[in-house]
N, C-alpha and C positions, 0 to 999 in steps of 0.2 A: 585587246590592246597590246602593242608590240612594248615590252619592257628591255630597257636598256640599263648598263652600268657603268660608270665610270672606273676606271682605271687609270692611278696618275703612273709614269713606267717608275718613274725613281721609288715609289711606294716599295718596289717590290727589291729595292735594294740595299731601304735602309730600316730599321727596327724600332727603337726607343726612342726616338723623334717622333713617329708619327702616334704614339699614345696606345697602341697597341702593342701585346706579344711576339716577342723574336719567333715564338711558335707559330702563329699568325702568318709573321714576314716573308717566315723559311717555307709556311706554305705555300702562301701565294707564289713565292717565286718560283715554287717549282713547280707550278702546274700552268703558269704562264710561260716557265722554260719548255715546257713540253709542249706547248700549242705553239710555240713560235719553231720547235726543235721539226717539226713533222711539219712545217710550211709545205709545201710545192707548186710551182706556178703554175694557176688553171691553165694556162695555152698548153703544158705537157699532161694536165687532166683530160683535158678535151681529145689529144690523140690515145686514148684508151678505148680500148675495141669494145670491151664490154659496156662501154658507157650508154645507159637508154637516151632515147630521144629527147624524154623530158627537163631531164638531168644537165642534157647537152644544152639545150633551150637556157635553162638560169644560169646556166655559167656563163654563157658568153651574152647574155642579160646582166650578169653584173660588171663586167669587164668596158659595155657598151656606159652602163653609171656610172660607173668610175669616169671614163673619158667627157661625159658629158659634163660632170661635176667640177672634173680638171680645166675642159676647153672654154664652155659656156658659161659655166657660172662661178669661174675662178676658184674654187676649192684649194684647199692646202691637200692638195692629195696624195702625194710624194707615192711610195710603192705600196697604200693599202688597198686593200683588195684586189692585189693583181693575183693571190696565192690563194691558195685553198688548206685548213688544216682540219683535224679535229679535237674531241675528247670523249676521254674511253666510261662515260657514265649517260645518264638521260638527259641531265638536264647542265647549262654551261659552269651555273653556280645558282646558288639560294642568297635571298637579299630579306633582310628585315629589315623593316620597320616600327617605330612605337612611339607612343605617344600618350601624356595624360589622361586621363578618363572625361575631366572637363576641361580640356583645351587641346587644338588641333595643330598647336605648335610642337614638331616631331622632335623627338631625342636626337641630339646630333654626335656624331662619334670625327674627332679632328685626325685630321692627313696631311704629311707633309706634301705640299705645293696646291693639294687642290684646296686647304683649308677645312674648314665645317662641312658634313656632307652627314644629309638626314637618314640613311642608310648606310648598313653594314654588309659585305657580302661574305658568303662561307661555301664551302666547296664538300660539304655533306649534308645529308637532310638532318640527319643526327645533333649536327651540332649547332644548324641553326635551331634548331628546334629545342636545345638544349638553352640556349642561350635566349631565346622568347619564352621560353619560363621560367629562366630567370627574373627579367622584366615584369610577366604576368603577377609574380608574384610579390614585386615590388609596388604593384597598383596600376600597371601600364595598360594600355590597348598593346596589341601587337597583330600586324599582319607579315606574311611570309608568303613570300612569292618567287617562282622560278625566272631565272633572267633569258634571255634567246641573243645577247650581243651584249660586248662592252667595246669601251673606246680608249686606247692607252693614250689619248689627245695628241697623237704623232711624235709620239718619242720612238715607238717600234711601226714596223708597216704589217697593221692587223691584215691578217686574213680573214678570208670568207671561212666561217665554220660549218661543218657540213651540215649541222641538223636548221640550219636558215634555208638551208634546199626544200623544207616541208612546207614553206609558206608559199601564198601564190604569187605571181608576178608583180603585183602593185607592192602587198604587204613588204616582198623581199627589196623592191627597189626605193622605196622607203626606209626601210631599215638603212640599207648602205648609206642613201643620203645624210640620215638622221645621224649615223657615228662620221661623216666625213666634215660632215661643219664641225663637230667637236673639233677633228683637226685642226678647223680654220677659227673656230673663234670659241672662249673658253673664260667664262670669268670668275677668279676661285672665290670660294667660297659663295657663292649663287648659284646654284641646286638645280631651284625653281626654273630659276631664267636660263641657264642652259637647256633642260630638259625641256622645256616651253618652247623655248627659240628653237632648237630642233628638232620639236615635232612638228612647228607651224612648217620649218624650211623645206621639210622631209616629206611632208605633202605636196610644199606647195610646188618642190620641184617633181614629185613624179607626175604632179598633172602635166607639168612644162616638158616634163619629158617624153611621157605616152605619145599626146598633143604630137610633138615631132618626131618622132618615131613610125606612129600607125595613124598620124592624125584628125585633123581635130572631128570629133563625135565618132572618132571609133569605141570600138565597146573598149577598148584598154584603156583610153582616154576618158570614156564618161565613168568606169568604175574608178576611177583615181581621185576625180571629182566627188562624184558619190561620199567616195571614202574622208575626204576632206570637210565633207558638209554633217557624214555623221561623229566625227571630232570634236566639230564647232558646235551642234549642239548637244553632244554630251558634255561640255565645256560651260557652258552657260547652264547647264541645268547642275550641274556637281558645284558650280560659284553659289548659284542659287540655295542649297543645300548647307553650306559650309556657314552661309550666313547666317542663317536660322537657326546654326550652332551655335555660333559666334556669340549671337543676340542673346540666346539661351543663359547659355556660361557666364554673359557678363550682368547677369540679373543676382541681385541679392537674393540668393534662396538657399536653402541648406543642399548637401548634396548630393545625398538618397533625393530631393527632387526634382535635380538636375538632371540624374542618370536615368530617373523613369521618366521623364519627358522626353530625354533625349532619345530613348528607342522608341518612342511615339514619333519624332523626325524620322531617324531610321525605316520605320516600317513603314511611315507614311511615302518615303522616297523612292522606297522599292517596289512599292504600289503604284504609285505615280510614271515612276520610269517605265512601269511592266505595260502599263495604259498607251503611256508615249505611243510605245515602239509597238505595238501589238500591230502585227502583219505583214512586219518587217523581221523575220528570225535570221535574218543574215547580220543587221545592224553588228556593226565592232563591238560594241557594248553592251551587246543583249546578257551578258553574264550579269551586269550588276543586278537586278531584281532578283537571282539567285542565290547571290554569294550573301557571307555574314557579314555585316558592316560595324563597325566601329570607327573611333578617331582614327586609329590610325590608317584606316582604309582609306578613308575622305583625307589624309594629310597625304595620303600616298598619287592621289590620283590630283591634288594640286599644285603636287611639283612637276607634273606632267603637262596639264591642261589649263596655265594658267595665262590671262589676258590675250589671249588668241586676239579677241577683235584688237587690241592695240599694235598687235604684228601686221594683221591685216588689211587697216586704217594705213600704217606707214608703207606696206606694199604696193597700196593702189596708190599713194601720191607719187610715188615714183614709177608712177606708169605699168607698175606691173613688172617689172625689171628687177629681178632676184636678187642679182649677182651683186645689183648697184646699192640695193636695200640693205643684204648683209655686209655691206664693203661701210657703208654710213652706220649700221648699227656699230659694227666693229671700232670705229672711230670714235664715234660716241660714248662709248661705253669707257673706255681704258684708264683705268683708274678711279673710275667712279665707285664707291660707293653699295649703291642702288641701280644697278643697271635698267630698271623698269623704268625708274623717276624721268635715266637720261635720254630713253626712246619718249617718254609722255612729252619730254623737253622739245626733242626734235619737230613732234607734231606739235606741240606751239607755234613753234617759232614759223612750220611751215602755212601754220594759220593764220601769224600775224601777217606773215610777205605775201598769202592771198588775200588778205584785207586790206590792207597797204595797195597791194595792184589794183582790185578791182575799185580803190577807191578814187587812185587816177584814175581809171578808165573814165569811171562818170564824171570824172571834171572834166575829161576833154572831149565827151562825148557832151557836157554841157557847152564847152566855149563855142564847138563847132555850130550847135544847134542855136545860139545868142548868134551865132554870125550868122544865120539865116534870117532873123529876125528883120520885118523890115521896121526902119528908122522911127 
């Protein structure tokens, strides 16, 4: 699974506001000063003589997302991804996560402008790892995991980082998609529904995109597909999972046997998924039946994977039509609240005005049929 981060730009300018250390601040800004200082725009990558074939292939693959993002489906895309930079380590940053032992509501750490946000990111393994034993030892879950992209929500015009060059065509044109709706639509302190809302968008546009590209039932086009159907159901099986926590946690029981029930979940889950998927070792998600799970793993993958079919319920009523979809979520949402409530909202209402319709239709599909009536 393609992990992304958020980045608000003013985070990185201002210190004691956002509830974190000036030392924190000073880093972050400097090592986003450095990614933004070593920009250069792929079209002067592209004419570098050393440049392999393949290399050449995703650059101007992402340059092709971009414009599609920008022309087709209206994106806020101003100059991101028109540049290429990098960073001089393995990985972009490390992100924790944590979370109570019996409850899968994550620890949140507050930021000025994005609000509440269930993760933290650090730019050493050292010190995240420092910092999730702290927690552990507070009584937490904690999971740690490496990011491959953030999104500064269009205050700065991100660039392509080089090590997103290892992913393959789909994963990378997904990625792009996934941080350029951040641009376009952003609602603080909503984690979940960000991350949710652009991982449904981020599939759904690189099928739209393949499709027109190499189209439709080409293999670029059915792997996109593919990739979007094994999303939805490791979405529905991780909901599934989270519940049976849920139910767990909220039973009167002491809580030594809360915690051995709940690795009974656990092992039962990764059991379960290993079964799923057996035959399929390509699946996106074939890691979880490997990895160690806790709360905070399952919190982590529900801010990711969450109410998919309610994005995809509102996609198809507007025909399938992306741009029109994210343009009415966006509307919807501003100011709201709960931005999920105000998408379930929307599919109301679009319920009640096909009930309403078809409810003329059969009157006048009655009156006509009384007028053939003979007397």
């Amino acid at each position: 699974m393609r992990l992304q981060f958020l980045f608000s730009a003013f985070l990185l300018s201002v210190s004691l506001l956002s509830g974190c250390s000036p030392f924190y601040i000073l880093r972050a800004a400097y090592e986003e000063g450095k990614i933004l200082w070593r920009r250069e725009p792929i079209e002067s990558v592209l004419q570098r003589p050393d440049l392999d074939p393949e290399t050449q292939e995703k650059l101007r693959l992402v340059l092709s997302v971009r414009e599609y993002a920008r022309d087709v489906l209206k994106f806020r895309v101003g100059g991101s991804y028109a540049s290429y930079s990098y960073v001089d380590r393995k990985a972009l940053s490390y992100v924790l996560t944590a979370a109570p032992k019996t409850d899968l509501t994550p620890y949140t750490w507050w930021f000025l402008f994005v609000g509440r946000v269930p993760y933290k990111g650090f730019f050493s393994e050292e010190a995240v790892k420092t910092e999730a034993e702290s927690f552990h030892a507070q009584g937490y879950d904690t999971y740690v995991r490496a990011t491959s992209a953030f999104s500064t929500l269009g205050w700065f015009d991100d660039p392509l980082l080089a090590h997103l060059l290892r992913y393959d065509k789909i994963t990378l044109a997904e990625v792009i998609f996934h941080e350029l709706l951040h641009n376009t639509l952003f609602v603080s302190g909503a984690v979940d529904f960000n991350e949710s809302l652009a991982n449904f968008v981020g599939n759904q546009a690189a099928i739209l995109f393949f499709r027109d590209r190499y189209g439709e039932g080409s293999s670029e086009h059915q792997r996109a597909v593919r990739a979007w159907k094994e999303e939805l159901e490791f979405s529905a099986f991780i909901a599934q999972v989270a519940r049976s926590l849920r139910d767990l946690y909220k039973k009167e029981l002491a809580e030594d046997e809360k915690l051995r029930l709940r690795e009974e979940i656990f092992s039962q889950s990764k059991e379960e998924w290993s079964h799923r998927i057996a035959g399929r070792p390509a699946h996106r998600f074939r890691g979880y039946s490997q990895q160690p799970v806790n709360n905070a793993v399952i919190a982590h993958y529900l801010l990711y994977l969450r109410d998919f079919e309610l994005f995809e319920s509102l996609y198809e009523a507007q025909g399938n039509d992306l741009a029109k979809s994210v343009e009415l979520i966006e509307k919807s949402v501003r100011g709201d609240a709960d931005p999920f409530k105000s998408v379930r909202g929307l599919m109301q209402k679009k319920e009640q005005a096909d009930s309403v319709h078809q409810g003329q239709n059969g009157s006048e599909e009655q009156i006509k049929e009384n007028r053939r009536l003979p007397p």
